[in-house]
C-alpha positions in Angstrom: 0.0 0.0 0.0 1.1 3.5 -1.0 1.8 5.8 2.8 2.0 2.0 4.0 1.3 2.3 8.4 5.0 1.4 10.0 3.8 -1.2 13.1 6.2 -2.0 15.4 6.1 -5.6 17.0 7.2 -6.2 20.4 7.4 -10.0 21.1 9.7 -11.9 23.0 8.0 -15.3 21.4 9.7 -15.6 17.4 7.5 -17.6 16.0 4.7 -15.3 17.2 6.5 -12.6 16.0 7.4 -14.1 12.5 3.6 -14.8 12.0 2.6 -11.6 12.5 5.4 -10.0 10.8 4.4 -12.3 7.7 0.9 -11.5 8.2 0.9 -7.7 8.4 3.7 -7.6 5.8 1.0 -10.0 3.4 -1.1 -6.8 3.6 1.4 -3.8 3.3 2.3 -2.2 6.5 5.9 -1.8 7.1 6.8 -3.9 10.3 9.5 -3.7 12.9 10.3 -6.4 15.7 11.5 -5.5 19.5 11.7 -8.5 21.9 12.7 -6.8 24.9 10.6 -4.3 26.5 13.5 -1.9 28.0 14.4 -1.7 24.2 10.7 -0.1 23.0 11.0 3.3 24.7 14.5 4.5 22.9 13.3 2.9 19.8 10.1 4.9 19.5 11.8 8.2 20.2 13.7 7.7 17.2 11.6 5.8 14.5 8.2 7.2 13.8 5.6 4.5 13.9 1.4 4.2 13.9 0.8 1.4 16.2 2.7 -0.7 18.4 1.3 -4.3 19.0 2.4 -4.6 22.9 3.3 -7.8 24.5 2.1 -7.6 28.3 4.9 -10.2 29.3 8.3 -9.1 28.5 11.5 -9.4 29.3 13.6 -6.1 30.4 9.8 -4.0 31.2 6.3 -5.4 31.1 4.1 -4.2 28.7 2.1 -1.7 31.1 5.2 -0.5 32.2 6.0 0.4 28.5 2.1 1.4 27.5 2.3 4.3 30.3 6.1 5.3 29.0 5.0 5.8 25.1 1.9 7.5 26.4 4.1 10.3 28.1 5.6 11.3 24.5 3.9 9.5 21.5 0.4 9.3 20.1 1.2 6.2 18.6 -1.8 3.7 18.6 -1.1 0.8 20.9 -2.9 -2.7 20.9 -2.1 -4.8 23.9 -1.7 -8.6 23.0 -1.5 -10.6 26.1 -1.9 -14.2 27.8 -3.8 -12.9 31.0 -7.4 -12.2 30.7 -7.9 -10.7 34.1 -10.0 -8.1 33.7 -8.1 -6.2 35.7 -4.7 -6.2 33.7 -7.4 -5.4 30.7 -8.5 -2.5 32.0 -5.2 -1.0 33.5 -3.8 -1.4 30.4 -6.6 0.7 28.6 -6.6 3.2 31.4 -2.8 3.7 30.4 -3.6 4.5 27.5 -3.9 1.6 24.9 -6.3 1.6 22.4 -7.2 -1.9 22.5 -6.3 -5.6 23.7 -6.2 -9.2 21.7 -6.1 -12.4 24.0 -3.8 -14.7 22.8 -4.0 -17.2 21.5 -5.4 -15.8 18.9 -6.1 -15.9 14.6 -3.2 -13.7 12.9 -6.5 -12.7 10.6 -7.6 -11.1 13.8 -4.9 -9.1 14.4 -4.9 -7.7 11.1 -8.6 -6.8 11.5 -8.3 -5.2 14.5 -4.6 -3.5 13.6 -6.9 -2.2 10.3 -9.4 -1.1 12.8 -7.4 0.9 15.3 -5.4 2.4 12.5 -8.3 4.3 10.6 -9.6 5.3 13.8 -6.0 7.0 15.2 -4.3 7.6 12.1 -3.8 11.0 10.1 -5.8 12.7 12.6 -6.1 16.3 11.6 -3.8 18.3 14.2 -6.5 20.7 16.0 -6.1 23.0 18.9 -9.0 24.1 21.4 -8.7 26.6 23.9 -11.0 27.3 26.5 -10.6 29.0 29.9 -7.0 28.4 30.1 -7.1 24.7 28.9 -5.4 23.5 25.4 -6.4 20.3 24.2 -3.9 19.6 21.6 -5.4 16.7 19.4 -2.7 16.0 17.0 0.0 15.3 20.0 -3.2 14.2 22.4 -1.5 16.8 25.1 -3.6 18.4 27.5 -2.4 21.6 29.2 -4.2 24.0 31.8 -2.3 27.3 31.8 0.2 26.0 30.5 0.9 23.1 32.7 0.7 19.5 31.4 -2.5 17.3 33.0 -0.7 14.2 32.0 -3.8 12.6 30.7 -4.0 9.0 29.3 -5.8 8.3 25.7 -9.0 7.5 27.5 -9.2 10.5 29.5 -8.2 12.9 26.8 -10.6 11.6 24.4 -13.5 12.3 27.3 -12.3 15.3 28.0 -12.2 16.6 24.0 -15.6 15.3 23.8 -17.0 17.4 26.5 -15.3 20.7 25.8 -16.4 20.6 22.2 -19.4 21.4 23.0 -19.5 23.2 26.6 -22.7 23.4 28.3 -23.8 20.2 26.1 -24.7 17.1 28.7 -23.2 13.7 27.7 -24.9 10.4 28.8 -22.8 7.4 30.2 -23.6 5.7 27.0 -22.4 8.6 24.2 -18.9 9.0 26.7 -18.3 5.3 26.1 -19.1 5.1 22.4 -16.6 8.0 22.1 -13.7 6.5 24.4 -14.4 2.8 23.2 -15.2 3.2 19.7 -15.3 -1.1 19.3 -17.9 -3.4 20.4 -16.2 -3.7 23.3 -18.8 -4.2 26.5 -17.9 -1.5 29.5 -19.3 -0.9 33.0 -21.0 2.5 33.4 -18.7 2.4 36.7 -15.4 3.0 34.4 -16.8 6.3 32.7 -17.5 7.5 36.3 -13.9 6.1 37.4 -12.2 8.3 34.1 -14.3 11.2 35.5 -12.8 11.1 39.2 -9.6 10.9 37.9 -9.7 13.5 35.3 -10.7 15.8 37.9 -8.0 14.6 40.2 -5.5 15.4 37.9 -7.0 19.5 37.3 -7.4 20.1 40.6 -3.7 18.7 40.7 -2.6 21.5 38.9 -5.7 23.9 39.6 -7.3 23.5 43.2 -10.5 24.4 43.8 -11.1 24.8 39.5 -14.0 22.6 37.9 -14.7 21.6 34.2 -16.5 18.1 34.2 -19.6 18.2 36.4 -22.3 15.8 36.8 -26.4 16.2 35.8 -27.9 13.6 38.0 -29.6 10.9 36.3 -28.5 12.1 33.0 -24.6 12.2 32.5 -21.6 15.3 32.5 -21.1 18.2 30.8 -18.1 20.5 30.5 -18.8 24.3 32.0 -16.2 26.3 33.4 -17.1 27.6 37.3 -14.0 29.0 38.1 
């Protein structure tokens, strides 16, 4: 493919990683293979890429340990490909940003589905910038500042929070919040939305005591009004 996607693998397993190498090659993205996760970090600062398929189990640094690094700098697309279904460790590793998980073992033609997936969703995002009341959501580098200090957001709680403000006053149900942070078929608790809330609030009134954006309409949902 012409503009082909560069993927980075990082899998300490070679024959997994030759399969999906030879899979994801088959259909014309340009691949790259890590099997230590100490290694991905460095690598990513120098080597654009559009996704990263993520190991959890690694040698060097687990794969949540490396998810939370790449979030602090890239806006790379990450899938987590992992052993352990906890739902737990599923959920963590969204929180730190990933876009989305595949439980191995798994069909190669499912990984290629959902790598297609996850790319048209993340990739060539137009860069936009939206001020309000002090806060920059910067959606081409998903940074979030509030005068001028970084809030250090995960994926997840930058895409609620861009939702929200582009529209302010506008009142959000449960259910439109999760279409827009989980944009597969994937089944969440109403109790996670209200979990990204707290701590997207946590981390404002980290750098701004006492300042609110994201309030709650009882019964209904949240909206984004500044009451400064």
């Amino acid at each position: 493919m012409s503009d082909a996607a560069s993927i980075l693998i990082v899998e300490d397993e070679d024959k997994i990683a030759d399969l999906l190498r030879d899979y994801l090659r088959q259909q014309g993205y340009d691949t790259h293979r890590l099997a230590r996760g100490d290694a991905v970090e460095e690598w990513v600062r120098h080597n654009p890429v559009d996704l990263v398929l993520l190991d959890l189990m690694l040698p060097g640094r687990n794969g949540l340990e490396v998810c939370k690094a790449l979030r602090a700098f890239s806006s790379a697309a990450i899938i987590m490909v992992t052993a352990r279904v906890d739902e737990i460790d599923r959920l963590l590793g969204l929180e730190l940003g990933a876009d989305d998980y595949i439980c191995k073992p798994f069909s190669p033609r499912e990984v290629v589905a959902r790598v297609a997936t996850v790319l048209r969703r993340t990739r060539h995002v137009p860069a936009a910038v939206s001020k309000t009341a002090g806060l920059v959501l910067d959606e081409s580098a998903w940074r979030a500042t509030l005068d001028g200090v970084p809030l250090d957001l995960t994926a997840v709680e930058f895409k609620l929070l861009a939702l929200l403000a582009s529209q302010p006053g506008r009142i959000y149900s449960r259910d439109q919040l999760m279409d827009a942070m989980y944009r597969d078929e994937r089944v969440v608790a109403d109790r996670t939305v209200d979990s990204h809330v707290k701590k997207l609030r946590r981390k404002i009134a980290d750098v701004a005591p006492g300042h609110e954006f994201v309030h709650s309409v009882y019964g209904v949902g949240y909206q984004f009004e500044d009451r400064r």
